[in-house]
N, CA, C and O of each residue as an XYZ file, in Angstrom:
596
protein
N       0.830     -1.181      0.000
C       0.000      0.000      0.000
C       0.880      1.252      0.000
O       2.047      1.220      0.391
N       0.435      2.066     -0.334
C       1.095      3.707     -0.725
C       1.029      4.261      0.441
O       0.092      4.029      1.205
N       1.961      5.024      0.717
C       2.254      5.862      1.658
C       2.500      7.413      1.463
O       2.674      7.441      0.245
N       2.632      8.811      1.925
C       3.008      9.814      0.969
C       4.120     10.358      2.020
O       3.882     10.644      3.193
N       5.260     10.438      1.435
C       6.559     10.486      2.249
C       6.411     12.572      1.742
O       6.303     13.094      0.632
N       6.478     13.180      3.098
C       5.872     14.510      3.009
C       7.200     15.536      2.398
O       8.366     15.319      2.730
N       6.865     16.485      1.613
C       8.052     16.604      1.036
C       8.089     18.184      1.515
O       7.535     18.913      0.693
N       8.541     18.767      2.493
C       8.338     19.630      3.254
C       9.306     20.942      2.452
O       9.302     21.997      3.087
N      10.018     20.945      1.286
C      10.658     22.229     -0.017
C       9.482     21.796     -0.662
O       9.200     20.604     -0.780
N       8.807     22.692     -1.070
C       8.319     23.154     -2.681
C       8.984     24.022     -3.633
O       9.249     25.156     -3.232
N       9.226     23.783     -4.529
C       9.699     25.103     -5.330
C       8.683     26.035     -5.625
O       7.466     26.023     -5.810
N       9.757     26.979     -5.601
C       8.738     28.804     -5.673
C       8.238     28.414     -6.831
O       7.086     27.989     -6.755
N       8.862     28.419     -8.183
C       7.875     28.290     -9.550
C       8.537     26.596     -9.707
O       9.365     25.737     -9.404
N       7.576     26.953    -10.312
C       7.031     25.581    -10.964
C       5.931     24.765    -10.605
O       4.970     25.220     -9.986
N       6.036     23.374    -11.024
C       5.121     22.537    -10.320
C       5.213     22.315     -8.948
O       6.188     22.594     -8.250
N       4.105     21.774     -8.558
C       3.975     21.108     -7.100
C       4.243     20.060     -7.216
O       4.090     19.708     -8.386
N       4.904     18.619     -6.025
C       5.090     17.757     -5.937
C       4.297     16.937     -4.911
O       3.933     17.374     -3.819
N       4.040     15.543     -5.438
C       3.992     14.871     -4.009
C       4.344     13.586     -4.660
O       4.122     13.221     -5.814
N       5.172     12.734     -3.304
C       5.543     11.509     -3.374
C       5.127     10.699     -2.566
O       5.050     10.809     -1.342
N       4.768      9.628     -3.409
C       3.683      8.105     -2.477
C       4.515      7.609     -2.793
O       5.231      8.098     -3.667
N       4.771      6.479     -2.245
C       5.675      5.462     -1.725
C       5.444      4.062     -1.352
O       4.982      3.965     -0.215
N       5.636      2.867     -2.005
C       5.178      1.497     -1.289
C       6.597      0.696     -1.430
O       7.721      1.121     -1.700
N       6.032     -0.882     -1.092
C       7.621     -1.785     -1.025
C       8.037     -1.755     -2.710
O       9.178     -1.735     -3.172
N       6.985     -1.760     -3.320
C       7.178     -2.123     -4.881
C       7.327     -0.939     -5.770
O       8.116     -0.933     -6.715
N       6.782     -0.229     -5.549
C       6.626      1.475     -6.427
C       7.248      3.194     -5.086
O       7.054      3.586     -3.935
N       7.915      3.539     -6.175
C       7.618      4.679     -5.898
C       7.076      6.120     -7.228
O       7.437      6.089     -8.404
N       6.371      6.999     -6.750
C       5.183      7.042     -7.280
C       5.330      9.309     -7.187
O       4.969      9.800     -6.118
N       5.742     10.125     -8.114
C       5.815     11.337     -8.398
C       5.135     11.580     -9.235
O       5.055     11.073    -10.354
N       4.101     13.071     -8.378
C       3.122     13.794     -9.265
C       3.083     14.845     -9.486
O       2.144     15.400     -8.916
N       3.881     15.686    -10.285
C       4.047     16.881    -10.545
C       2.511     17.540    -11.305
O       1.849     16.931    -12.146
N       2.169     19.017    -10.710
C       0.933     19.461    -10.719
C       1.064     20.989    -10.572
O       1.843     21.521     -9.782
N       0.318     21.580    -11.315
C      -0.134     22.908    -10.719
C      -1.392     23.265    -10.208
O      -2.363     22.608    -10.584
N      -1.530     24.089     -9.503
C      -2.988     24.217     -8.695
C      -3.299     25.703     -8.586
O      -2.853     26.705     -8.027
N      -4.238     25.363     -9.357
C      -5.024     27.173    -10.105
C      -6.176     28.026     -8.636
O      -6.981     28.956     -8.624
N      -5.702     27.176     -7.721
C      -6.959     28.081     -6.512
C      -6.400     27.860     -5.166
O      -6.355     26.668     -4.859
N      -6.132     28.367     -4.622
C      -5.425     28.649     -3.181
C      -6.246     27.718     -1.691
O      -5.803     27.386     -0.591
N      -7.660     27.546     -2.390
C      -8.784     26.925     -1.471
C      -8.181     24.986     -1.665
O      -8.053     24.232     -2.630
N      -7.912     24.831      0.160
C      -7.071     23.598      0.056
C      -8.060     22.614     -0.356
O      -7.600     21.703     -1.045
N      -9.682     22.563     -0.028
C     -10.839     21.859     -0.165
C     -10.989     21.619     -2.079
O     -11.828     20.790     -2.434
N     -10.334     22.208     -2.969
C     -10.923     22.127     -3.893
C      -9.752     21.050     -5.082
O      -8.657     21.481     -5.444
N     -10.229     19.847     -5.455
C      -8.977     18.893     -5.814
C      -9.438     19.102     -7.385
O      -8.740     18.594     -8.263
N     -10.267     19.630     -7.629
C     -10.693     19.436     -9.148
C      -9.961     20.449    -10.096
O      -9.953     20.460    -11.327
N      -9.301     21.362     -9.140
C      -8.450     22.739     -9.956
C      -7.128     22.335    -10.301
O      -6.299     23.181    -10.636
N      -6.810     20.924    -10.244
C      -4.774     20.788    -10.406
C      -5.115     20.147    -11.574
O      -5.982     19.372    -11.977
N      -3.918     20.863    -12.081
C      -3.854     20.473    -13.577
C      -1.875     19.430    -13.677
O      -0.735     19.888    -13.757
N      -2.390     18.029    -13.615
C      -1.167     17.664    -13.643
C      -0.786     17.640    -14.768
O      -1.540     17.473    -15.727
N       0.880     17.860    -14.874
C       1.729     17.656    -15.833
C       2.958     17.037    -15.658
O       3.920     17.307    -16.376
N       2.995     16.293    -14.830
C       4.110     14.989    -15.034
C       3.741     14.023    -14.096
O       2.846     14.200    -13.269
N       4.518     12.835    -14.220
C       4.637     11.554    -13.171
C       5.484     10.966    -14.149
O       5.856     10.906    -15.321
N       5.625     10.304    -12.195
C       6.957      9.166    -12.384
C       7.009      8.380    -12.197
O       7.980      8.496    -11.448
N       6.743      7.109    -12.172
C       6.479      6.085    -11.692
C       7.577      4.905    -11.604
O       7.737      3.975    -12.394
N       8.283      5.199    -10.431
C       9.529      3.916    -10.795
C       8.516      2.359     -9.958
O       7.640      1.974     -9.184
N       9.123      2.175    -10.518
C       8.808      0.196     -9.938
C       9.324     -0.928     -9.684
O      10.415     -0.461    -10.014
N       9.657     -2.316     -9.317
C      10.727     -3.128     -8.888
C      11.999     -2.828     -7.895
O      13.043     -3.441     -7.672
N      11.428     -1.591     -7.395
C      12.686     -0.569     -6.735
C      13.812     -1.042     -5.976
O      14.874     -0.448     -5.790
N      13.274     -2.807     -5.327
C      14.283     -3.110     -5.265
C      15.300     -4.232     -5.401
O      16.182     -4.657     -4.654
N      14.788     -4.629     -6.849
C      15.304     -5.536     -7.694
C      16.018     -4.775     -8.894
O      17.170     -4.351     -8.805
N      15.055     -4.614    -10.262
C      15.328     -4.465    -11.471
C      14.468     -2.776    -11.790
O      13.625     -2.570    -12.663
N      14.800     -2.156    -11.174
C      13.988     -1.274    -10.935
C      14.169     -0.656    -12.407
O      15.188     -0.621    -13.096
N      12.816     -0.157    -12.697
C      12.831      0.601    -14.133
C      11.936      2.115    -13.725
O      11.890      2.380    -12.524
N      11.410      2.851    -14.466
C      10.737      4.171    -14.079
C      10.404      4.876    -15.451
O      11.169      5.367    -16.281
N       8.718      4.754    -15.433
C       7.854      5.276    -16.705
C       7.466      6.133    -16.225
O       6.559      6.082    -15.394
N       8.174      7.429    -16.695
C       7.708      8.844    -17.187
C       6.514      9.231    -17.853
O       5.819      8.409    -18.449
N       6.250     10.397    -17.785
C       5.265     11.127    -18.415
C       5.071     12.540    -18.362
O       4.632     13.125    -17.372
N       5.490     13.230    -19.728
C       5.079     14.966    -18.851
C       4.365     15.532    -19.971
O       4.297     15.132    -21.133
N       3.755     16.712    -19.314
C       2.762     17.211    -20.240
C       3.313     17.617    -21.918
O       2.763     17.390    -22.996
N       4.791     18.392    -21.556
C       5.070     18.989    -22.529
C       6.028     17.570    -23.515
O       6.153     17.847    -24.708
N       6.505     16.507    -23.181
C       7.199     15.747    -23.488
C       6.590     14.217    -23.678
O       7.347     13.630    -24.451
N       5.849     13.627    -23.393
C       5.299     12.725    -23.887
C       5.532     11.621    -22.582
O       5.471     11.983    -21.407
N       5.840     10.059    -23.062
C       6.368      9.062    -22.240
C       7.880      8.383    -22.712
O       8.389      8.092    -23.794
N       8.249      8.310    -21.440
C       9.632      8.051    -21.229
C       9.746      7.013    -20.795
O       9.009      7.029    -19.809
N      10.320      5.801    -20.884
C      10.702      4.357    -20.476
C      11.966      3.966    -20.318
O      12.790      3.771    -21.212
N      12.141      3.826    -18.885
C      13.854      3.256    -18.625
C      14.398      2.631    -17.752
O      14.080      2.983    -16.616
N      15.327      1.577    -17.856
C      15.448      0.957    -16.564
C      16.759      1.674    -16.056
O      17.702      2.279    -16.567
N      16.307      1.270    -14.676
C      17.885      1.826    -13.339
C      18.836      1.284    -13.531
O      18.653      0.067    -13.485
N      20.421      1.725    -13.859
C      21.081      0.990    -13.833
C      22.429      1.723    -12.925
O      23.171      2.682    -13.135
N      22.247      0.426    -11.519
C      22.939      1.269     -9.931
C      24.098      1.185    -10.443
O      24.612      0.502    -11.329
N      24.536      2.236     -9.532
C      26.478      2.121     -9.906
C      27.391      1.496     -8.793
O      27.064      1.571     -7.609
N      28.239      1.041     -9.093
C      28.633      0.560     -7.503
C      29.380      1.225     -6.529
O      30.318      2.022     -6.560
N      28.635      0.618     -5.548
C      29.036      1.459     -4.160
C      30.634      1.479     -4.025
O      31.208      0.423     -4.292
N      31.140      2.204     -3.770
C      32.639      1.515     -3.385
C      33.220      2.952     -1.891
O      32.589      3.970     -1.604
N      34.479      2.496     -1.296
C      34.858      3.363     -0.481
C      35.572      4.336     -1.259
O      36.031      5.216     -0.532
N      35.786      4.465     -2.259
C      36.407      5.315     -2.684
C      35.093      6.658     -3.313
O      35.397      7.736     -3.823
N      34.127      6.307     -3.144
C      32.548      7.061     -3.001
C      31.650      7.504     -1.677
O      30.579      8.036     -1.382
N      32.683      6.990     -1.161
C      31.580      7.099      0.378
C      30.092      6.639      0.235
O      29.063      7.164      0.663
N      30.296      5.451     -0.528
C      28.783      5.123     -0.890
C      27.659      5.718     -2.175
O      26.625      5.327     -2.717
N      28.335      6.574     -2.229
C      27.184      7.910     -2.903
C      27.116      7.533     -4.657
O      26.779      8.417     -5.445
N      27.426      6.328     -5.071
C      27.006      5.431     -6.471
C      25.432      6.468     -7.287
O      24.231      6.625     -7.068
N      26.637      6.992     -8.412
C      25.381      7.328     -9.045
C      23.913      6.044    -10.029
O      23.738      4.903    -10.458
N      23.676      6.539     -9.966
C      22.400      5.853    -11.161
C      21.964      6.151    -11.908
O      21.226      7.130    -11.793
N      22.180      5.296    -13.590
C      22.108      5.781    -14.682
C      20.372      5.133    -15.362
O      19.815      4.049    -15.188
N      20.100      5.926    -15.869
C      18.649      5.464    -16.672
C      19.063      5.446    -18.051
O      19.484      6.367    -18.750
N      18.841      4.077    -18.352
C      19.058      3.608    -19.849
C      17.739      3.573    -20.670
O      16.908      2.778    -20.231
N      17.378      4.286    -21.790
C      16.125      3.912    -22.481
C      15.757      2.962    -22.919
O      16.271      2.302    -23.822
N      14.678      2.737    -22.253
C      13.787      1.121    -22.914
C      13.719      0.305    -21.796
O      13.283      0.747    -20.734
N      14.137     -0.942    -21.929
C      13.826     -1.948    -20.705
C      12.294     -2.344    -20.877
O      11.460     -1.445    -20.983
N      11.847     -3.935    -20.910
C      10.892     -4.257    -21.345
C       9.914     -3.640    -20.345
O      10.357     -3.366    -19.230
N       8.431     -3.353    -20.669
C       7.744     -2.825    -19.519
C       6.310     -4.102    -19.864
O       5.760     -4.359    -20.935
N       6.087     -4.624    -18.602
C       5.277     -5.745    -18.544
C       3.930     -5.329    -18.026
O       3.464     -5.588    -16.916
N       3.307     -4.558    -19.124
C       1.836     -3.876    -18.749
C       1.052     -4.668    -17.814
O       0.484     -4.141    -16.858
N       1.003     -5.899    -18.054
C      -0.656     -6.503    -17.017
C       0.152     -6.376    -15.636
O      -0.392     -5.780    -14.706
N       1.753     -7.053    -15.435
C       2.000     -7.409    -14.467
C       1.991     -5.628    -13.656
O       1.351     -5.599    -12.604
N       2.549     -4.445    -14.033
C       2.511     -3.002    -13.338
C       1.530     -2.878    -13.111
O       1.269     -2.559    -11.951
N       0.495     -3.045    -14.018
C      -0.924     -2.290    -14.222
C      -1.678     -2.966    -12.621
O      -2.061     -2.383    -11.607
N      -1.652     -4.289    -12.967
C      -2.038     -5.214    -11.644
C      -1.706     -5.049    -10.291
O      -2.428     -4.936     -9.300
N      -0.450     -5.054    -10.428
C       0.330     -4.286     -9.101
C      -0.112     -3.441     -8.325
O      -0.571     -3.434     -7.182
N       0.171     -2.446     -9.418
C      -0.509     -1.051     -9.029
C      -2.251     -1.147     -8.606
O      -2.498     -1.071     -7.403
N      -3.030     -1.255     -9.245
C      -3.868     -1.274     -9.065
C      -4.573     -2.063     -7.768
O      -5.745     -1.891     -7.432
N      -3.844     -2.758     -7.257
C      -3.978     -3.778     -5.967
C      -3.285     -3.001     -4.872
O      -3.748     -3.247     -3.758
N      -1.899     -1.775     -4.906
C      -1.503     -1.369     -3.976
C      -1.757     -0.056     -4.255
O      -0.714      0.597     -4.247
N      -2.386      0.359     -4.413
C      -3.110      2.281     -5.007
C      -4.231      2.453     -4.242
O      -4.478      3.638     -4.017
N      -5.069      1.578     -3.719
C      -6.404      2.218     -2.921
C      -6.227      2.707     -1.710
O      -7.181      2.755     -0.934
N      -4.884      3.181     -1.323
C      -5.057      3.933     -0.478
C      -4.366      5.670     -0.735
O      -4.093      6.572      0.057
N      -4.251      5.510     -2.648
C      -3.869      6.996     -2.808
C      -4.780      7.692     -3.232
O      -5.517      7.048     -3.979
N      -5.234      9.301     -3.021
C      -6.187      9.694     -3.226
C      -6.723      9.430     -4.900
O      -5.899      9.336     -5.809
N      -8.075      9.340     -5.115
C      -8.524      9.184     -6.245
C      -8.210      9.765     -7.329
O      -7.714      9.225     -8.318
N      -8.522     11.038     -7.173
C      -7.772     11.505     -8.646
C      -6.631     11.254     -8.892
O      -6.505     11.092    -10.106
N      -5.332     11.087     -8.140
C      -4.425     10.695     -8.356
C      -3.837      9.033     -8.943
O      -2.806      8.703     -9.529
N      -5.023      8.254     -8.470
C      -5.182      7.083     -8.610
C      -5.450      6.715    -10.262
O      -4.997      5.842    -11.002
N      -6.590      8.028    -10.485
C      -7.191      7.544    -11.939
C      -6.174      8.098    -12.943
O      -5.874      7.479    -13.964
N      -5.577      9.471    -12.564
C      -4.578     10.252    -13.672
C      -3.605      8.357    -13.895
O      -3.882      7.529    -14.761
N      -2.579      8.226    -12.862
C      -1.481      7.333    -13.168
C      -2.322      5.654    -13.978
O      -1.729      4.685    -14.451
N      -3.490      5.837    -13.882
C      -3.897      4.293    -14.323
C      -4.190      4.833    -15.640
O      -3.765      4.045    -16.484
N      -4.754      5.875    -16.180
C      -4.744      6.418    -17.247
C      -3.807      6.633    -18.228
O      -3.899      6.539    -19.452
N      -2.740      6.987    -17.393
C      -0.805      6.983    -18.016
C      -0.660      5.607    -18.573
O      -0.262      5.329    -19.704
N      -1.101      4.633    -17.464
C      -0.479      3.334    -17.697
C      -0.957      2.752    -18.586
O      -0.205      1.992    -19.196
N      -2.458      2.864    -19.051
C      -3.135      2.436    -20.289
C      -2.837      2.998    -21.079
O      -2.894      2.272    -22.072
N      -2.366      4.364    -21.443
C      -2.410      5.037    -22.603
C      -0.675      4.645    -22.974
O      -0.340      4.730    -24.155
N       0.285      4.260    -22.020
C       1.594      4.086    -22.677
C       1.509      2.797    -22.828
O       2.056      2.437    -23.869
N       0.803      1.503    -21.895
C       1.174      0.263    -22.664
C      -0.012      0.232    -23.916
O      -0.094     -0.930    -24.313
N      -0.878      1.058    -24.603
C      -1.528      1.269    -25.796
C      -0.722      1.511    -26.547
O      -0.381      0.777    -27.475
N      -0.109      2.981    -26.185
C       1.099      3.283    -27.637
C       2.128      2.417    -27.555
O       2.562      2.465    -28.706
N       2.999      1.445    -26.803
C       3.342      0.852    -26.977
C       3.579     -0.900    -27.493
O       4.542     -1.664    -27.569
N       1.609     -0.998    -27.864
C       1.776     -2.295    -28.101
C       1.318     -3.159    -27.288
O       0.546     -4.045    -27.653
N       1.727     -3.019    -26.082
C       2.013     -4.210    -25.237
C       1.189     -5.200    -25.733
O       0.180     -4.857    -26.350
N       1.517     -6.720    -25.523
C       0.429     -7.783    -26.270
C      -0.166     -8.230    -25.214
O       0.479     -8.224    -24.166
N      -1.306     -8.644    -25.215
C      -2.427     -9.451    -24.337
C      -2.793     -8.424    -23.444
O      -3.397     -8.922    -22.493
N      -2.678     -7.139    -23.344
C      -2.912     -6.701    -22.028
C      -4.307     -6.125    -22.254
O      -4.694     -5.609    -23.302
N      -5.086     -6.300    -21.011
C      -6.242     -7.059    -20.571
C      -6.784     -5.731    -19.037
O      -7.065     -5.952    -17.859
N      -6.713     -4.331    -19.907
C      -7.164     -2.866    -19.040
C      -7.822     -2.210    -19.824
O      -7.679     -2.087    -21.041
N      -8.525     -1.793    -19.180
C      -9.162     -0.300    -19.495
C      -9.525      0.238    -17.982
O      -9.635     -0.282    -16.871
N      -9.696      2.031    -18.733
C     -10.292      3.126    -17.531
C     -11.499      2.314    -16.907
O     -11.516      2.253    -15.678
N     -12.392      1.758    -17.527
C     -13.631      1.755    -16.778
C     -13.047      0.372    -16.133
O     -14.162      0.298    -16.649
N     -12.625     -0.501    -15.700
C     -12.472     -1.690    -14.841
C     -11.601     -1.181    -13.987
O     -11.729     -1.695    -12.876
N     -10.434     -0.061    -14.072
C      -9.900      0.415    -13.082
C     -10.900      1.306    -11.756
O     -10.768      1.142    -10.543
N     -11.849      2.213    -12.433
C     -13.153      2.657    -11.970
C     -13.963      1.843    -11.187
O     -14.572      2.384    -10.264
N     -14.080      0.747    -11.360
C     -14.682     -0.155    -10.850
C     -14.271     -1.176     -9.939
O     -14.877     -2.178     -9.561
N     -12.679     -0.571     -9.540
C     -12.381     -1.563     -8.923
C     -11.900     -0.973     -7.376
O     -11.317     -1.652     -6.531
N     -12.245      0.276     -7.252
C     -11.637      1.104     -6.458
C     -12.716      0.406     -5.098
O     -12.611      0.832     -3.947
């Protein structure tokens, strides 16, 4: 289940952030918010997410931004050594197979505890990139995600 690890900097301009968090995903929603009234969720207009996954195996991370489209890539850690004090960068390589039913499923089984709209934007991402991408057999749509909340 998702958690939202509180991210206590905002930047002055730009988007807003928030990060949910589980054992399997971690989960960035970049947004702007057109009304100052904290009660009102229907005014954010998102324009990115991030969605890394396998985080701590084979971890990969499907992008999405308003102005740029979708991005697909797996993690590839660097190694730790003492001559780093640990601090191993990590490189994102483009591509890396992305296994629509198995994310989509995932997700959708550990997401009911992130708020809804946020829930439906990223399941929406996830159908619309394993669509443009093909994926074979996969077995989603919006309305069964809707229905499963």
């Amino acid at each position: 289940m998702f958690r939202e690890i509180t991210v206590s900097k905002q930047a002055t301009q730009g988007p807003k952030r928030r990060w949910y968090q589980s054992e399997y995903f971690d989960l960035f929603i970049f947004y702007f918010r057109h009304s100052e009234r904290a009660d009102v969720k229907a005014d954010r207009e998102f324009v990115g997410m991030q969605l890394c996954y396998d985080i701590r195996r084979k971890q990969r991370t499907l992008e999405w931004k308003k102005e740029g489209g979708f991005s697909h890539h797996r993690v590839v850690k660097g190694n730790d050594t003492m001559d780093d004090h640990g601090a191993s960068a990590s490189l994102l390589q483009q591509g890396g197979e992305f296994d629509a039913n198995s994310v989509i499923d995932r997700f959708m089984r550990e997401s009911t505890t992130l708020p809804p709209i946020v829930r439906t934007f990223v399941l929406q991402k996830l159908s619309e990139y394993a669509q443009a991408s093909t994926a074979p057999g996969l077995d989603f749509t919006p309305e069964k995600a809707a229905g499963s909340s």
